[in-house]
N, CA, C and O atoms as CSV, one atom per row, in Angstrom:
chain,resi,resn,atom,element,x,y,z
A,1,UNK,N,N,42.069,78.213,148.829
A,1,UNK,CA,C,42.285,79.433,148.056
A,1,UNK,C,C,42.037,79.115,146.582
A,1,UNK,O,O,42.584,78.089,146.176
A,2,UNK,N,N,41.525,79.605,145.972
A,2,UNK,CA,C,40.801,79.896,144.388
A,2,UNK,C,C,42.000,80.772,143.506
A,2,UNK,O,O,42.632,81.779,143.827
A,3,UNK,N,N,42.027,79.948,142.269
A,3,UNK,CA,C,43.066,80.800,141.332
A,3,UNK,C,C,42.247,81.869,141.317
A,3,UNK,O,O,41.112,82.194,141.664
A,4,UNK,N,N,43.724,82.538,140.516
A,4,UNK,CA,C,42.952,83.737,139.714
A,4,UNK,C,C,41.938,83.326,138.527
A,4,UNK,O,O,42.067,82.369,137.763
A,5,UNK,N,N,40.773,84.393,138.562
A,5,UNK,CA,C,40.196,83.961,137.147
A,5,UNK,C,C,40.044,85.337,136.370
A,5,UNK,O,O,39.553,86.391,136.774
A,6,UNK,N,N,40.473,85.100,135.428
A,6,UNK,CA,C,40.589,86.471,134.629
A,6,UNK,C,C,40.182,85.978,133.217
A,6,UNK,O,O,40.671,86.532,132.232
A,7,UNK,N,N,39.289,84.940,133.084
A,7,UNK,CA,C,38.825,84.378,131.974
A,7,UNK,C,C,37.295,85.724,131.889
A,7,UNK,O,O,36.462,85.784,132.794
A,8,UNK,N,N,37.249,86.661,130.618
A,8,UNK,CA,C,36.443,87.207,130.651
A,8,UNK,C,C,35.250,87.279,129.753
A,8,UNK,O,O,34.384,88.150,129.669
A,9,UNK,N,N,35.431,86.000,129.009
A,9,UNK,CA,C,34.306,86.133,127.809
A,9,UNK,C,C,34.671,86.436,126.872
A,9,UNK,O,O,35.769,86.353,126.321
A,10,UNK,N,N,32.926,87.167,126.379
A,10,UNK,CA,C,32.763,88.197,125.621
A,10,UNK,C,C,33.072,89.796,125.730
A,10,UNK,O,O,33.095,90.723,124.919
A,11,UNK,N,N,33.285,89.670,127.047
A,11,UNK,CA,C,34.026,91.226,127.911
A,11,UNK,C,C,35.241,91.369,127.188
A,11,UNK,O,O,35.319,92.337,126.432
A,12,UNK,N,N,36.157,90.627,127.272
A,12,UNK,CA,C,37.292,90.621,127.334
A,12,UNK,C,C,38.226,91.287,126.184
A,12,UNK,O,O,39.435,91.089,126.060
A,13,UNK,N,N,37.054,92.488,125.006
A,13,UNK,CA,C,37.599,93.202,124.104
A,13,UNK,C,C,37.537,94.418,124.582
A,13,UNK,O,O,38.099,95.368,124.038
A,14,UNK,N,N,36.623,94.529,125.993
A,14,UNK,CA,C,36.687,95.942,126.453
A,14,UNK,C,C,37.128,96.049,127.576
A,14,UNK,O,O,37.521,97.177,127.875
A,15,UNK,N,N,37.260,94.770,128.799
A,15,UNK,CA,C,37.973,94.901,129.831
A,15,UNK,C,C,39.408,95.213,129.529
A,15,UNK,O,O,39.918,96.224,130.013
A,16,UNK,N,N,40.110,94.373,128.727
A,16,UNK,CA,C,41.592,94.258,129.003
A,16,UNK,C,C,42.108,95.752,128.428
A,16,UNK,O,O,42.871,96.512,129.024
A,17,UNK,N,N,41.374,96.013,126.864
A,17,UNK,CA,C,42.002,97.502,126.898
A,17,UNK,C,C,41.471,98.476,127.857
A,17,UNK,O,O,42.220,99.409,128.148
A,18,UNK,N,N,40.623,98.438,128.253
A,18,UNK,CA,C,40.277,99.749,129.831
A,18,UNK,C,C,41.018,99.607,131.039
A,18,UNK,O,O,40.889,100.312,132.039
A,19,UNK,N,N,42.155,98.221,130.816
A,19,UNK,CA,C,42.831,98.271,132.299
A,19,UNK,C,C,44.008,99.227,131.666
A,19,UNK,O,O,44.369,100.320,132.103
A,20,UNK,N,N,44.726,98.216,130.017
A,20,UNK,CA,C,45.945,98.915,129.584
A,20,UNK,C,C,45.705,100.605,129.589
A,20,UNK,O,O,46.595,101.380,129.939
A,21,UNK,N,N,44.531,100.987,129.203
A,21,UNK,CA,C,44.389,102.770,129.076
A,21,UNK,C,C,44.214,103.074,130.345
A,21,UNK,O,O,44.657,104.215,130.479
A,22,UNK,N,N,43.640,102.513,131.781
A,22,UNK,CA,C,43.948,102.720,132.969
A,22,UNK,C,C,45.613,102.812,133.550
A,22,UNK,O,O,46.251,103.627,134.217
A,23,UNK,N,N,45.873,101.619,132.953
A,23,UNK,CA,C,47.634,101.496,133.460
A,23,UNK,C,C,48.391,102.583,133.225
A,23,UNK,O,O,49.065,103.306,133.959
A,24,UNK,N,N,48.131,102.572,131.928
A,24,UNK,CA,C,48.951,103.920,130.934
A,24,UNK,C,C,48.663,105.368,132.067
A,24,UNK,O,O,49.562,106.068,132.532
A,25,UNK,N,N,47.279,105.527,132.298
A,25,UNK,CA,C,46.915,106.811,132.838
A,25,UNK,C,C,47.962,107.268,134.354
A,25,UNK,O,O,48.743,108.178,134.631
A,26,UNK,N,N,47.463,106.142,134.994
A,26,UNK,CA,C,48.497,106.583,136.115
A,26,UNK,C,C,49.951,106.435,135.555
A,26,UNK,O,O,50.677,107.423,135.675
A,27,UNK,N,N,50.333,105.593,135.106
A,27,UNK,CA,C,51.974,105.836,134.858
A,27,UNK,C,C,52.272,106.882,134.589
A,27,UNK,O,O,53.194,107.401,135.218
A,28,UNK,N,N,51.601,107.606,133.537
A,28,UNK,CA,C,51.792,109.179,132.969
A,28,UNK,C,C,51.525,110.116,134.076
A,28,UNK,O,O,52.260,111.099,133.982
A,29,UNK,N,N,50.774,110.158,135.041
A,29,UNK,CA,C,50.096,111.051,135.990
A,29,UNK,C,C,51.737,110.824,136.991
A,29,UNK,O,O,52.508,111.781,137.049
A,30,UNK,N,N,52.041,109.672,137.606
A,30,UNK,CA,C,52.969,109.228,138.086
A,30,UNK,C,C,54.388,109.860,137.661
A,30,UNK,O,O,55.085,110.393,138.525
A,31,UNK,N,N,54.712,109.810,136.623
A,31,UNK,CA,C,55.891,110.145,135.940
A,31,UNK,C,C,56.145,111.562,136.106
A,31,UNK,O,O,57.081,112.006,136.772
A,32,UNK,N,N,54.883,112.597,135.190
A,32,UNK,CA,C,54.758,113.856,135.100
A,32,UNK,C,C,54.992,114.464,136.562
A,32,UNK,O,O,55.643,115.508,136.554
A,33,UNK,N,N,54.496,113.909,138.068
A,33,UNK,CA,C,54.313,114.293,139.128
A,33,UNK,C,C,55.895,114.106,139.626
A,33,UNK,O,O,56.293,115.158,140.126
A,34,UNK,N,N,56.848,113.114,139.627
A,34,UNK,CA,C,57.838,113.289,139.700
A,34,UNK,C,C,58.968,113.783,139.148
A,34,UNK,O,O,59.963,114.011,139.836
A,35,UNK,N,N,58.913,114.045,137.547
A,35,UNK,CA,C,59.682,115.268,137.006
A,35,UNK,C,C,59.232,116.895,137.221
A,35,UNK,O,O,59.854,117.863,136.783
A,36,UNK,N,N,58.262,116.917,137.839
A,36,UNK,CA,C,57.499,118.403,138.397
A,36,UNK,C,C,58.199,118.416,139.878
A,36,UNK,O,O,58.945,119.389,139.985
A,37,UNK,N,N,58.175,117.944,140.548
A,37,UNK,CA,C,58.828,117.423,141.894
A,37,UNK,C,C,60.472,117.812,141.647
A,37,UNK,O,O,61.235,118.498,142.327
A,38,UNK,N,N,60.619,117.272,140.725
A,38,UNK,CA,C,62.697,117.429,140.480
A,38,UNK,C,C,62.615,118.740,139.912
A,38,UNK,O,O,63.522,119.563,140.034
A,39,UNK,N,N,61.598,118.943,139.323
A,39,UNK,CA,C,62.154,120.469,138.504
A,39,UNK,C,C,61.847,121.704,139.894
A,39,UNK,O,O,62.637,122.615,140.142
A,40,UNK,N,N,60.798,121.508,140.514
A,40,UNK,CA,C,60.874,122.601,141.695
A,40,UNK,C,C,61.717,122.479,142.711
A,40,UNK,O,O,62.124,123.317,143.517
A,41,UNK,N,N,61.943,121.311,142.584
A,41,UNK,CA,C,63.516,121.158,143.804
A,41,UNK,C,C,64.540,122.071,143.563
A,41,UNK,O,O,65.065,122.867,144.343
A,42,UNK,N,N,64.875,121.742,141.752
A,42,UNK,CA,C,65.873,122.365,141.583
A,42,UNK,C,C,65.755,124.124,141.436
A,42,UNK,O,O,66.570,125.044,141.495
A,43,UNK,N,N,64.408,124.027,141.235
A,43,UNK,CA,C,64.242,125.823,140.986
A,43,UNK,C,C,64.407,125.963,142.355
A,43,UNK,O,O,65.638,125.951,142.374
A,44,UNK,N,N,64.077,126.086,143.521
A,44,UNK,CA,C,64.345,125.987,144.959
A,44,UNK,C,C,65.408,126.209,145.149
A,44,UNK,O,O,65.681,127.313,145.620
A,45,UNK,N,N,66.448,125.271,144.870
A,45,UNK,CA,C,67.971,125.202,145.103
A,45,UNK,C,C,68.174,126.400,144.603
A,45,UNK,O,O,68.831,127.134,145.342
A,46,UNK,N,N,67.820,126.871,143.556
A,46,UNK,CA,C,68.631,127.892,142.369
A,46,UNK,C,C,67.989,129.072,143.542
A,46,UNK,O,O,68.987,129.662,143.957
A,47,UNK,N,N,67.091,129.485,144.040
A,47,UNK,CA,C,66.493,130.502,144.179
A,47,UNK,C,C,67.219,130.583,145.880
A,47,UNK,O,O,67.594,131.670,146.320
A,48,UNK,N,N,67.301,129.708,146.443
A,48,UNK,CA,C,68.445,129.658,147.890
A,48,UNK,C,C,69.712,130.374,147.346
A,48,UNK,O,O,70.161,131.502,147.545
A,49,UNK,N,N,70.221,129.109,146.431
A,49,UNK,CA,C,71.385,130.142,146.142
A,49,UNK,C,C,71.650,131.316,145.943
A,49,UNK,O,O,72.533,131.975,146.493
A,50,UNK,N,N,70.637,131.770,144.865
A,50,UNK,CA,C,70.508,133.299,144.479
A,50,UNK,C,C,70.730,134.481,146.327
A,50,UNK,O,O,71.118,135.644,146.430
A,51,UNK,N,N,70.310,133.554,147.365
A,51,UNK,CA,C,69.087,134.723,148.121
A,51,UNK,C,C,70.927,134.385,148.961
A,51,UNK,O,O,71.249,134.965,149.998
């Protein structure tokens, strides 16, 4: 089995920030999707109760 190699050169001013602005992207997509998730739960709940 072979280490990792993540030695990237001359790349390595545009790889590493396109992973961090990748990382960032889903975390935010991730996050937003589960406070949207809690907030219709709770509108749900509210709207049972109401009925």
């Amino acid at each position: 089995m072979t280490p990792l190699d993540l030695e990237m050169g001359a790349y390595a001013a545009f790889v590493w920030p396109a992973w961090g602005v990748s990382l960032a992207g889903l975390a935010f997509i991730t996050i937003r999707a589960l406070l949207a998730a809690r907030r219709w739960s709770r509108m749900l709940k509210d709207e049972e109760a109401k009925s």
